[in-house]
C-alpha positions in Angstrom: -75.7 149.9 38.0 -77.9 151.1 40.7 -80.7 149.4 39.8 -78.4 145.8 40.0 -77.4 146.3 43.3 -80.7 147.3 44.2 -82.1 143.7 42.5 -79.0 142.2 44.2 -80.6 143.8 47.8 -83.7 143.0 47.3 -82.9 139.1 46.7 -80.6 139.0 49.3 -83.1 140.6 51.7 -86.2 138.0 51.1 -83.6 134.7 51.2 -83.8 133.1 54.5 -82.7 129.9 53.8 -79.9 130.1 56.6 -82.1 132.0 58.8 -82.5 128.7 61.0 -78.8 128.1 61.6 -78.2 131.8 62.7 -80.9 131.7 65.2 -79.4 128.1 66.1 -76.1 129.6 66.8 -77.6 132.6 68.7 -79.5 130.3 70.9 -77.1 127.6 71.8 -74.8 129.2 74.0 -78.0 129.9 76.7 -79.2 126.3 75.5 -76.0 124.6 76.5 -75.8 126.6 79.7 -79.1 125.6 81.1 -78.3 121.7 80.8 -75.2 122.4 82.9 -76.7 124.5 85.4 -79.9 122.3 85.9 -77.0 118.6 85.8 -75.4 120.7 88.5 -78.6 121.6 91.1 -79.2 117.8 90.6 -75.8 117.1 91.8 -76.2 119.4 94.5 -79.6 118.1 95.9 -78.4 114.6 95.6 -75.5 115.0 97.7 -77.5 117.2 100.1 -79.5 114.6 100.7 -77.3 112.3 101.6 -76.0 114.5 103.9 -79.3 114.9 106.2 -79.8 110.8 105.3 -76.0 110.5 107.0 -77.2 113.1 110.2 -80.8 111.5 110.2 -79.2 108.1 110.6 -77.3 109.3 114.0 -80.8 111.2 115.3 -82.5 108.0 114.7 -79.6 106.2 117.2 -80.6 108.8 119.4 -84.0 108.6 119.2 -84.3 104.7 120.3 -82.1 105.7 123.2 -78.4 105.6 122.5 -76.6 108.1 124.4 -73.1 106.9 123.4 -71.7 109.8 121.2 -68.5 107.7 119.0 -71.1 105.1 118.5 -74.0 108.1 117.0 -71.1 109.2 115.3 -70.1 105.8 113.1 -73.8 105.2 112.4 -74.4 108.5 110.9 -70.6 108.4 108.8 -71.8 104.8 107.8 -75.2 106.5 106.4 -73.8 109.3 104.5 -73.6 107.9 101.4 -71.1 109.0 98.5 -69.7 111.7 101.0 -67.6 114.3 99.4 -63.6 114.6 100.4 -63.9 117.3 102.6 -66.7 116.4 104.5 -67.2 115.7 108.3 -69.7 114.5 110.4 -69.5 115.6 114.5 -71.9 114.3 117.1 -71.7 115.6 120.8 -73.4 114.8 124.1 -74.5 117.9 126.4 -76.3 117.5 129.7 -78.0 120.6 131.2 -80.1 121.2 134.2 -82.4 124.6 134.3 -81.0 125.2 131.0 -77.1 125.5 132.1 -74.3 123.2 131.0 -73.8 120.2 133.6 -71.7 117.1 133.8 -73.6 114.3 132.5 -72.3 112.0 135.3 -74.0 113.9 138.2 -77.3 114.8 139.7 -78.8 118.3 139.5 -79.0 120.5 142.2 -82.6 119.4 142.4 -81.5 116.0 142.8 -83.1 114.7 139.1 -80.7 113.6 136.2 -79.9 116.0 133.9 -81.3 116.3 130.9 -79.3 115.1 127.7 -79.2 116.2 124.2 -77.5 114.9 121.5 -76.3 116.4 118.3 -75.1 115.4 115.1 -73.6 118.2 112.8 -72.4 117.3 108.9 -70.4 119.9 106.9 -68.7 119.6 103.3 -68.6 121.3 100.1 -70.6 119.9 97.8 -71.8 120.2 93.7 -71.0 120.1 90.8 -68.9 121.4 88.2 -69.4 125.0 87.7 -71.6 125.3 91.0 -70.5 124.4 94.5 -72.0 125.5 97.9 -70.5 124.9 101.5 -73.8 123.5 103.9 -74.1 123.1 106.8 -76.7 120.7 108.4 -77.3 120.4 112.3 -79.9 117.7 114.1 -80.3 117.9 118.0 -82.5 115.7 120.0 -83.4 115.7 123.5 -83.2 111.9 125.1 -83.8 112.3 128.6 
């Protein structure tokens, strides 16, 4: 009897014809998870970049002069492609003089205008669907 089960052992031990589909089912898992994550940092950059094209787009007003914030504002929501649900897009005015807040209407002390920046901010959630970050992206230009 012993030496059956030991022939029986030692046959069983050299097959390996199903060697192939244990290492298969091992590896598959990790496999599987890797096509997720790497569909999922594609989904994120994508809609990252749309966000800066979207705050881009208001700079750009900004940069050929536009001072008008509502108006910064539409150009930049019309340029964010594909923007997720939750997202927002804020542009704001500031005039300073020296470096201190100042109404933009007004002359500084120093009797110059004051100087004006504009800012475009776009927030939102964005990903996939295991992976989602919250970002932030903030442009500010100086236009006088």
């Amino acid at each position: 009897m012993t030496r059956t089960l030991r022939y029986l052992l030692t046959k069983f031990g050299r097959d390996t014809s199903g060697t192939s589909a244990i290492e298969f089912a091992l590896i598959s898992p990790v496999l599987i998870a890797c096509v997720v994550a790497l569909s999922d940092v594609n989904s994120v950059q994508f809609q990252a970049a749309n966000m800066q094209t979207g705050v881009r787009a208001g700079i750009q007003y900004a940069l050929k002069g536009g001072t008008d914030a509502t108006t910064m504002q539409t150009q930049a929501n019309a340029a964010w492609t594909n923007k997720p649900s939750g997202g927002t897009l804020t542009a704001t005015k500031a005039c300073k003089c020296a470096g201190v807040s100042h109404a933009c209407d007004t002359l500084c002390d120093d009797y110059t205008p004051s100087q004006i920046y504009m800012t475009v901010t776009a927030t939102a959630t964005i990903g996939g669907s295991y992976i989602s970050i919250a970002k932030t992206t903030t442009e500010t230009v100086r236009v006088r």
